[in-house]
N, C-alpha and C positions, 0 to 999 in steps of 0.2 A: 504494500500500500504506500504509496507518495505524496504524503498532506503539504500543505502550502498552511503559508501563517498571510492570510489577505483580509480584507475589511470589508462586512456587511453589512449592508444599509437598512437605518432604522430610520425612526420618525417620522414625521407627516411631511405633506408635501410642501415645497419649498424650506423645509426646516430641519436638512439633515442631520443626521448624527449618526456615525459608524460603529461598529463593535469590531474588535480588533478578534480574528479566532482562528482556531487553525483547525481546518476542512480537506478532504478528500477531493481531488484535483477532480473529480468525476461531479463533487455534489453544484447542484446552483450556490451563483453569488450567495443571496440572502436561505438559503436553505438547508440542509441537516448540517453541523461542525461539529467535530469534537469534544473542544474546549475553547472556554472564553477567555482572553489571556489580556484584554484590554479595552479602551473605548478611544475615541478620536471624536470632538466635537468641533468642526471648522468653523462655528459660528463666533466661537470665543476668539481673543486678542492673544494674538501670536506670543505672547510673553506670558499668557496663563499658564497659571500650573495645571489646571484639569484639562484643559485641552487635548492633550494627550496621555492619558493614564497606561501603564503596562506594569503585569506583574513579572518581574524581571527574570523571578526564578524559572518560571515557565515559561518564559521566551528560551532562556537558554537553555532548559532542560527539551524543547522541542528543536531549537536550532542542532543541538550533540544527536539528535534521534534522527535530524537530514530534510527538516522540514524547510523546505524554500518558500523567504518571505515574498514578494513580491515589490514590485519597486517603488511603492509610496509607503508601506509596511516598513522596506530597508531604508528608506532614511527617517522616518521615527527610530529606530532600533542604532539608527546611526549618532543621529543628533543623542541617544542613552547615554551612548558608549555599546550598544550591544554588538554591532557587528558594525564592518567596514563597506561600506558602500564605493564602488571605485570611484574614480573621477572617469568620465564620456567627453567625447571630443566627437562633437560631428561638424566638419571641415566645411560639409553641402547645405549647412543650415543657411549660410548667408549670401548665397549664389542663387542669380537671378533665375527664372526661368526660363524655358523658350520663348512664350510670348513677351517677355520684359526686355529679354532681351535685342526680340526684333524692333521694339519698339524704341530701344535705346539707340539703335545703330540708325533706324531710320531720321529721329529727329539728331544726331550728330552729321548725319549726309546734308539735312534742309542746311543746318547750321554753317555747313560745310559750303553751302549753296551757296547762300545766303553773303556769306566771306568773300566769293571769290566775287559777286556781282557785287559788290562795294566796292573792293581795289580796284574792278572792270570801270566802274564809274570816277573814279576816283584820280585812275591813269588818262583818262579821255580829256582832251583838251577843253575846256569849259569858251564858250564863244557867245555867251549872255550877258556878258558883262558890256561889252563893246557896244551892242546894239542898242544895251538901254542909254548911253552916254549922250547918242544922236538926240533919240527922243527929250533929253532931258534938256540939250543946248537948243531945239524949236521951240521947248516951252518955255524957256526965259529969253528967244528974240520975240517971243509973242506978247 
C-alpha cells in the first residue's frame, strides 16, 4: 500500500479549511484516510500560529513508513523543519510564447519601418523653405 500525506477539503463554500491526512493514493481527495495528522486554515494571516497545525510525531512516524507528502503538504513540513523541500528552477517560466513572440518581432519590423522612413525623409533635400521666401517678399511689396 503507498499512502500520500495531502490535504482534504472541508468547510463551506467559499470558506475553506483543509485537514492535513494521510490517505491511500487510490482513495478520493476528500474521502476515506487513515489518519489525521493536521489542519491548514488559509483564511488566517500568514504569521498565525493555527494556520497551520501538524502533529509532528506522526508526520515523521508516516514520513520513516515512505509516505509521500505532496507538494503544498512538503512545504508546511518544510517551513516545520520536517523534511527538505528542494529548490525548482524552471528556466521556460519567463519565455514568451509563440504568439508573443510573433507579435514582438512584428511590431520591432513596423518600428524598424518606421526608422528607416525618417532618415529617408530626413536625407531628402527639403525645397519648402525657398518657395515660401517669394511668397513672403509679394506680401510686403503689397
Amino acid at each position: 500500500m503507498s499512502a500520500k500525506i495531502r490535504l482534504a477539503r472541508g468547510g463551506s463554500k467559499k470558506r475553506p479549511f483543509y485537514s492535513i491526512v494521510v490517505a491511500d493514493v487510490r482513495s478520493p481527495r476528500d474521502g476515506r484516510f487513515i489518519e489525521k495528522i493536521g489542519t491548514y486554515n488559509p483564511l488566517l494571516a500568514k504569521d498565525n500560529d493555527q494556520r497551520v497545525v501538524l502533529n509532528t510525531e506522526r508526520v515523521q512516524h508516516w514520513l520513516a513508513q515512505g509516505a509521500q507528502p505532496t507538494d503544498r503538504v512538503l512545504r508546511f513540513l518544510d517551513a516545520a523543519g520536517l523534511a527538505k523541500r528542494p529548490a525548482r528552477n524552471n528556466p521556460k517560466k519567463a519565455e514568451l510564447g509563440i504568439k508573443a513572440k510573433e507579435r514582438l518581432e512584428e511590431k520591432a519590423q513596423k518600428e524598424q519601418d518606421a526608422k528607416e522612413a525618417a532618415e529617408a525623409a530626413a536625407a531628402a533635400p527639403v525645397e519648402e523653405a525657398p518657395a515660401e521666401a517669394p511668397a513672403e517678399e509679394e506680401a510686403k511689396a503689397e
